[in-house]
N, C-alpha and C positions, 0 to 999 in steps of 0.2 A: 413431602418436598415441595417447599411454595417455586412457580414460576415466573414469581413476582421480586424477585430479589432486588436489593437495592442497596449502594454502596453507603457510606457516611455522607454523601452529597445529594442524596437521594436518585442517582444514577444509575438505570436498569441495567441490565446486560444483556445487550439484543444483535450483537453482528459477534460472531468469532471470523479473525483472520487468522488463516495455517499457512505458514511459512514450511513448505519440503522438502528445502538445501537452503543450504547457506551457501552456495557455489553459482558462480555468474561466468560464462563467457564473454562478459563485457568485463570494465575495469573504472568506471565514471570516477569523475574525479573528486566529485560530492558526494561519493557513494563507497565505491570501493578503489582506493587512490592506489595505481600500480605500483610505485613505488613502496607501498605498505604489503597489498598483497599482489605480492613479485611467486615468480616459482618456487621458492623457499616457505610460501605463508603453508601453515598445518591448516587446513581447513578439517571441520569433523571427521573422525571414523566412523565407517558406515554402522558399527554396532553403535556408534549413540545416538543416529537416526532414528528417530520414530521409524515402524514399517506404516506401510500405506493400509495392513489390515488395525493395526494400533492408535492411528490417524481417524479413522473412523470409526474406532468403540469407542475413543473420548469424545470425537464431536457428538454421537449419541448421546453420550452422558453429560453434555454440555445442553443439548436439544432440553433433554428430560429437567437437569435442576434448576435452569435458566428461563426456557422456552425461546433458546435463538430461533430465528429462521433465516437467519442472511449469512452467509458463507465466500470469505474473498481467498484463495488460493494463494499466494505468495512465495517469493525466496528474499534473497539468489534469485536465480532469474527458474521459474516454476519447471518450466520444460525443457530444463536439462536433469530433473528427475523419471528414474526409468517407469515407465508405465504408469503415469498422471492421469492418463483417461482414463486407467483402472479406478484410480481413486474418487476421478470425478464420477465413474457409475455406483459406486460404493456410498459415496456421499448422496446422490440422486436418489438412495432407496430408503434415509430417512427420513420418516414417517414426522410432519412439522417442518422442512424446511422446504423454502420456495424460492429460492435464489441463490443460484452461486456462481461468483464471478470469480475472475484471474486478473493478474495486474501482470506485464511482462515485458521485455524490451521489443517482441512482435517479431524477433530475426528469425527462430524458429515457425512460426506462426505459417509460411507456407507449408510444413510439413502435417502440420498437425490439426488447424482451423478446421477443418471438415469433421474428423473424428471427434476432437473435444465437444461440437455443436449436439451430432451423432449421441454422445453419451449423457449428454445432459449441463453442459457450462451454458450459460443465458450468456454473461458477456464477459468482453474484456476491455481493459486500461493496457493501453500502450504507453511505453516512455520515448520522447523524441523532443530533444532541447532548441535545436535549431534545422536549418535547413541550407545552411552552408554549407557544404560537404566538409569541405579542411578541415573547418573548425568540430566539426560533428566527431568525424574521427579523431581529433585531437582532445574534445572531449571522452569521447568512449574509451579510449586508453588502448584500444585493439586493433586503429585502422578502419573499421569497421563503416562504409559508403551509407549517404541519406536511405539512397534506394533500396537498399535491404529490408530497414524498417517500414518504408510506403508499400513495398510489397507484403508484408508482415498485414498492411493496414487492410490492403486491397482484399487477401483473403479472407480476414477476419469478418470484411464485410459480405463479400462473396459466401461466404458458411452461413450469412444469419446469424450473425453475433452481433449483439449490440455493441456498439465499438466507441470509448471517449481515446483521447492523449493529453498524457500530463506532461507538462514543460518546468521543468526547474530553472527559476531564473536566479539565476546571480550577478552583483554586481560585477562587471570586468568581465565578464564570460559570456553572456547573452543577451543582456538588454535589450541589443538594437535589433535581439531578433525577436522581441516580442509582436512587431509588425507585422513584419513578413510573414508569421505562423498564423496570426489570426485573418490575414488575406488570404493567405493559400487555405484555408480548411475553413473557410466560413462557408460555402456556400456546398460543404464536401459531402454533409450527412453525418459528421465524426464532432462531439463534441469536443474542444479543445479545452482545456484546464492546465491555468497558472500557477505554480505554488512556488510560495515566497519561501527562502534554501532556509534550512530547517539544521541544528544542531544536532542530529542524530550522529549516535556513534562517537568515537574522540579520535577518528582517523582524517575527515578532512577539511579541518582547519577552518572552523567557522570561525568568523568574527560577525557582530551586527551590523557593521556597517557594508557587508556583504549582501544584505538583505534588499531587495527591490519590492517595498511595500504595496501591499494592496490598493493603498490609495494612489500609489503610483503608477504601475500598471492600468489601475482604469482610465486615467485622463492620459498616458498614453496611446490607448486605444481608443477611449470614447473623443479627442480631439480629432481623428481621422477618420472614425467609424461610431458616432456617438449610441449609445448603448445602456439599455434601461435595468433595471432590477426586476427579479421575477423571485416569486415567492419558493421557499424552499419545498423540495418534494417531498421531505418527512422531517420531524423534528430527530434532529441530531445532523444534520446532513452535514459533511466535512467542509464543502464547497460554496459560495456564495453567487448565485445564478442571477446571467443579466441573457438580455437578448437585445442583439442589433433592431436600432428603430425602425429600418425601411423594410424589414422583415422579421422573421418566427424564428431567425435561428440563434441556437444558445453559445455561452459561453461561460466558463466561471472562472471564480480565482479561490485557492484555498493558504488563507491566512491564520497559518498557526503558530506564526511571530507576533505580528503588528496587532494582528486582530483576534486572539484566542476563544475557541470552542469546547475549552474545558469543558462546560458547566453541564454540556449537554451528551458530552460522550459517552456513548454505550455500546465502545468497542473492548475486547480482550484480543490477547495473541496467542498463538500456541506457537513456540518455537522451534525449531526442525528438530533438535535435540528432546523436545518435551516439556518444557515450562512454557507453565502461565505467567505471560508479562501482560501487566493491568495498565502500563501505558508506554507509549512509542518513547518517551525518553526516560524508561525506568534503568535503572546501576544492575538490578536481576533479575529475575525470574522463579519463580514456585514451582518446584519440580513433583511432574506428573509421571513423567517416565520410569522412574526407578520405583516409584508406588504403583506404576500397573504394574509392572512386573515381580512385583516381589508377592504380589499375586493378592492384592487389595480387593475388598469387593466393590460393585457397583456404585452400593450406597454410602460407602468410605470415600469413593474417588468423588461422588455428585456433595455431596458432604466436606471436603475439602474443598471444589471449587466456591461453594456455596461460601463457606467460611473467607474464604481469601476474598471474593469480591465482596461481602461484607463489609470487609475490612479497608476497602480502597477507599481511598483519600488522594489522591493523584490530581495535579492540577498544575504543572509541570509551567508548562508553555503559560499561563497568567500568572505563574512566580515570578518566568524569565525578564522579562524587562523593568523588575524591579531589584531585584538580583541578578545582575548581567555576570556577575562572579561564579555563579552557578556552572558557569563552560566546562571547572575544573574538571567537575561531578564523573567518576568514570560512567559511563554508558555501555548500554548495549550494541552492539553494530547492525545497523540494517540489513547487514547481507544475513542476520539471523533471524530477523526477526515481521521482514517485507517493510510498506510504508504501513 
């Protein structure tokens, strides 16, 4: 079993991201729009949940036919699954992996930041759009106060967790706050990251001209705060890293519209249910779930994955703006699949 796998674009497979709900107690509006999932929406049954011991015999056998070693947590919002730190110490005992991080809205984050540190999580990505309050909650879809999530931040760092924040900007939604966020957390310790709103899912209503471009963002920030480029920290990195000139401290923006990073992606997904999705805006997923269990062996499941990332050819986000038609395309939902 080679650990050198390579897709139809010549693209390794070297991060798996595990999604372990599809369930949020937030409700974003570029994410999971209330009105869509209202208390009426069926969210999974817990029998077609991966368990958290089933979650870690496939990342194993992801380790093994691949040779991942990067590992990002995901939902739904991660910690509103029951005993995650279990899974983070589960995942901490494979043998080749040296990094696993969590992406989360950080509400939980005071209850939990000490243990997950404790068990073995390096870091985490917070989500926080603005710093208006109103508009914050009016975003979040729950009510939901800025200060929740600062607190969220404060722990994270407090535990010794490496700690970024991602900002979804949309046009009509947050623009004006893309100032205000890189003032207040520039000088914080917490690296800040902009991503330009992204067509995921077919619940909340992308259009392109939605999009607050890369190139736009930076001379908004770099005309108040001018701001240089810095080289990326590994090839494939999602994010496009600059640092403020009168200082060291960072900033990025992740342009998977304007500016696509198809060509270098060598992530997969596992989705809470169990499929392998080979990219964020894939229509399905390759199901793993029902082939462990129907009691597959080892080298059938590493043999399957082997086979399907072979076969990937995904390049999604550099089709889109040449085919802007593409919106139709059913999708996956994020809240299944993490970012």
């Amino acid at each position: 079993m080679s650990v050198h796998m390579k897709d139809r674009l010549g693209r390794p497979l070297r991060d798996l991201r595990i999604s372990v709900t599809d369930r949020c107690n937030l409700r974003c509006r570029y994410c999971m729009p209330p009105e869509v999932f209202d208390k009426d929406f069926k969210f999974l049954p817990r029998t077609d949940v991966l368990t958290l011991e089933e979650i870690a015999h496939l990342t194993r056998l992801f380790v093994r036919a691949a040779g991942i070693k990067k590992l990002r947590i995901t939902g739904g919002e991660p910690l509103m699954r029951q005993n995650v730190s279990h899974l983070i110490t589960l995942l901490n005992e494979i043998e080749g992996i040296d990094d696993i991080a969590m992406t989360t809205n950080g509400i939980l984050l005071p209850k939990h930041a000490k243990t997950l540190k404790a068990v073995g999580l390096k870091r985490v990505t917070i989500s926080l759009d603005c710093l208006n309050d109103e508009k914050f909650r009016y975003i979040n879809g729950r009510n939901i106060g800025v200060d929740e999530v600062l607190k969220g931040i404060e722990s994270a760092k407090e535990a010794g967790l490496e700690t970024k924040l991602n900002m979804v900007v949309k046009r009509g939604m947050n623009e004006k706050d893309i100032l205000p966020m890189a003032r207040y957390f520039k000088d914080s310790g917490v690296i800040l990251r902009f991503i330009e709103y992204m067509d995921v899912g077919n619940s909340n209503g992308w259009k392109l001209d939605h999009v607050v471009s890369k190139k736009e963002i930076f001379s908004i920030i770099n005309k108040e705060m001018p701001i240089v480029p810095i080289d990326a920290n590994y090839k494939g990195e999602v994010a496009t890293r600059f640092k403020y000139k009168d200082d060291d401290n960072e900033i990025g923006i992740i342009s998977s519209v304007t500016d696509a990073f198809c060509s270098s992606c060598s992530r997969a997904r596992l989705s809470a249910d169990g499929k392998l999705v080979t990219c964020l805006f894939a229509s399905d997923g390759h199901d793993l779930r029902d082939f462990l269990r129907s009691g597959a062996t080892d080298k059938e499941i590493m043999d399957r994955i082997t086979s399907i990332w072979e076969g990937r050819s995904d390049r999604y986000s550099e089709d889109r703006l040449k085919h802007t038609n593409k919106n139709h395309i059913k999708k996956i939902e994020m809240s299944h699949i993490g970012g």
